[in-house]
Z-matrix of the N, CA and C atoms (Angstrom, degrees):
N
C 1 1.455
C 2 1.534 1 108.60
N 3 0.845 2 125.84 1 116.90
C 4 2.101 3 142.48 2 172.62
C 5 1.323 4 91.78 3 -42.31
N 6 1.253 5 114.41 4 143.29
C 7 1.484 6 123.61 5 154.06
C 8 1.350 7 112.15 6 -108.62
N 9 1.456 8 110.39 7 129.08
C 10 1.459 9 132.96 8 154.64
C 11 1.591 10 130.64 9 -54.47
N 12 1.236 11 125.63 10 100.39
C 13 1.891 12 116.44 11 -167.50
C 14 1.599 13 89.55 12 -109.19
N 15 1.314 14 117.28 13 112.99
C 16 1.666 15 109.39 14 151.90
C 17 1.877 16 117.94 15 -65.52
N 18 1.240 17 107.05 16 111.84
C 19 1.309 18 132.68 17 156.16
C 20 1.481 19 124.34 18 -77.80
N 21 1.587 20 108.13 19 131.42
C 22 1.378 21 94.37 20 164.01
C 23 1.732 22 126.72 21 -99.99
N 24 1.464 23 107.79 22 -171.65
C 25 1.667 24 95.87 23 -141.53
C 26 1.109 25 98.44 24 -69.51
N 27 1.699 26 153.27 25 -13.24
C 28 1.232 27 164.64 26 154.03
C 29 1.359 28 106.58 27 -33.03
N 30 1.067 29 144.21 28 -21.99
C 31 1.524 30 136.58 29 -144.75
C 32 1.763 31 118.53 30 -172.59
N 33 1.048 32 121.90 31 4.14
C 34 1.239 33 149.33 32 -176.45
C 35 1.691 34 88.70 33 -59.06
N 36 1.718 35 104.54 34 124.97
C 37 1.503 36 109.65 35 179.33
C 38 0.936 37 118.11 36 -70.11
N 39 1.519 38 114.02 37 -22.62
C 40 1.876 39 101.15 38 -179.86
C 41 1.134 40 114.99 39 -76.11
N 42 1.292 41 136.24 40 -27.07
C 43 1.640 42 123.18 41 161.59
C 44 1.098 43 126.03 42 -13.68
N 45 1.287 44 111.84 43 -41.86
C 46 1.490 45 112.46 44 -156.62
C 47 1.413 46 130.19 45 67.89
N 48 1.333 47 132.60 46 -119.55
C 49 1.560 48 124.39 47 173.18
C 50 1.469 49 102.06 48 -100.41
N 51 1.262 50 140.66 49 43.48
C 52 1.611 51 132.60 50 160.31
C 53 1.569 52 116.70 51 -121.26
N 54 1.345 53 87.27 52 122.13
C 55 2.077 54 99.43 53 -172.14
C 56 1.588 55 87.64 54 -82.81
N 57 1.304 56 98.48 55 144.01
C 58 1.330 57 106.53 56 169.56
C 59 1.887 58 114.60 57 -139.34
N 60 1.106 59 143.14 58 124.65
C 61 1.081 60 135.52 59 -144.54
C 62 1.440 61 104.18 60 -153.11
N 63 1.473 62 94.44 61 124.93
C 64 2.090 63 113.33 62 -171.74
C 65 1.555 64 84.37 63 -77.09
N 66 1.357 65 117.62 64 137.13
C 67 1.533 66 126.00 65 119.65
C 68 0.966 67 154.48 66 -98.92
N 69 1.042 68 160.58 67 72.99
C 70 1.208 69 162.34 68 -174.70
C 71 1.532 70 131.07 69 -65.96
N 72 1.512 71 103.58 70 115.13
C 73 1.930 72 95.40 71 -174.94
C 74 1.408 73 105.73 72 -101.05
N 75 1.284 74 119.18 73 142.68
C 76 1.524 75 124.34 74 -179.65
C 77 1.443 76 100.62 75 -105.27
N 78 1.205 77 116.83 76 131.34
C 79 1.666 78 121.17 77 168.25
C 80 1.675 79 105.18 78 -114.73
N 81 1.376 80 90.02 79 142.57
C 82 1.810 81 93.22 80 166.94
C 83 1.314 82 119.03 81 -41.81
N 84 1.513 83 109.97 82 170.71
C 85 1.687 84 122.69 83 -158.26
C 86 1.705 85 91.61 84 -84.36
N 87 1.600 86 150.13 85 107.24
C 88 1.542 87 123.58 86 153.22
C 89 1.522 88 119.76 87 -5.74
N 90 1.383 89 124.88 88 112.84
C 91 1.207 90 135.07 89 175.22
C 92 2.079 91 124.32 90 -112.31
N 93 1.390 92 87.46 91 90.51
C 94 1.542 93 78.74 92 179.24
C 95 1.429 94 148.30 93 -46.73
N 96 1.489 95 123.09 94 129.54
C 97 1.233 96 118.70 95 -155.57
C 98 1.977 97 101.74 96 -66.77
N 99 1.028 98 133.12 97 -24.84
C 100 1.774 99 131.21 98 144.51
C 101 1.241 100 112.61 99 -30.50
N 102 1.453 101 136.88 100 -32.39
C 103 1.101 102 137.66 101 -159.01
C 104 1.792 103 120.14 102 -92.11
N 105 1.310 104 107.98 103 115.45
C 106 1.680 105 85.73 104 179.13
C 107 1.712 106 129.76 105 -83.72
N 108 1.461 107 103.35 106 -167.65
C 109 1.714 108 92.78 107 -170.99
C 110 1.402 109 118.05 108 -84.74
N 111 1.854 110 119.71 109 141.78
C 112 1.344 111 125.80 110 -141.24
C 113 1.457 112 121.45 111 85.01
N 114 1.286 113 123.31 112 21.85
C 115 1.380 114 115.64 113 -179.65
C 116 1.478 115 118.76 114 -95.03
Protein backbone atom coordinates (compact mmCIF):
# COMPACT_ATOMS: atom_id res chain seq x y z
CA UNK A 1 0.00 0.00 0.00
CA UNK A 2 1.76 3.70 -1.08
CA UNK A 3 2.07 5.99 1.60
CA UNK A 4 0.64 9.41 1.54
CA UNK A 5 3.12 12.32 3.33
CA UNK A 6 1.33 15.77 3.58
CA UNK A 7 3.89 18.35 2.45
CA UNK A 8 3.82 21.84 2.65
CA UNK A 9 3.63 24.08 -0.41
CA UNK A 10 7.48 24.91 -0.02
CA UNK A 11 8.71 21.45 -0.56
CA UNK A 12 6.14 19.28 -2.14
CA UNK A 13 8.06 16.33 -4.14
CA UNK A 14 6.40 16.72 -7.21
CA UNK A 15 7.96 19.97 -7.99
CA UNK A 16 10.83 18.62 -8.76
CA UNK A 17 13.80 21.19 -8.70
CA UNK A 18 11.55 24.53 -8.18
CA UNK A 19 11.51 26.23 -4.61
CA UNK A 20 8.62 28.03 -4.32
CA UNK A 21 8.03 30.16 -1.19
CA UNK A 22 4.70 31.97 0.45
CA UNK A 23 5.34 35.35 1.92
CA UNK A 24 3.41 37.03 3.80
CA UNK A 25 3.81 40.70 5.28
CA UNK A 26 1.89 41.58 8.40
CA UNK A 27 1.30 45.31 9.01
CA UNK A 28 0.00 46.81 12.21
CA UNK A 29 -3.77 47.00 13.10
CA UNK A 30 -5.06 50.98 11.60
CA UNK A 31 -4.97 52.95 14.79
CA UNK A 32 -7.11 55.97 15.23
CA UNK A 33 -5.71 59.26 15.80
CA UNK A 34 -8.90 59.55 18.86
CA UNK A 35 -7.23 56.73 20.21
CA UNK A 36 -4.68 56.85 23.02
CA UNK A 37 -1.31 54.99 23.59
CA UNK A 38 -1.79 51.08 24.18
CA UNK A 39 -4.77 50.75 22.12
Amino acid sequence: EPTIRAYSMANYPAEGDRIMLTVRIATPPFKPKDQGPGF
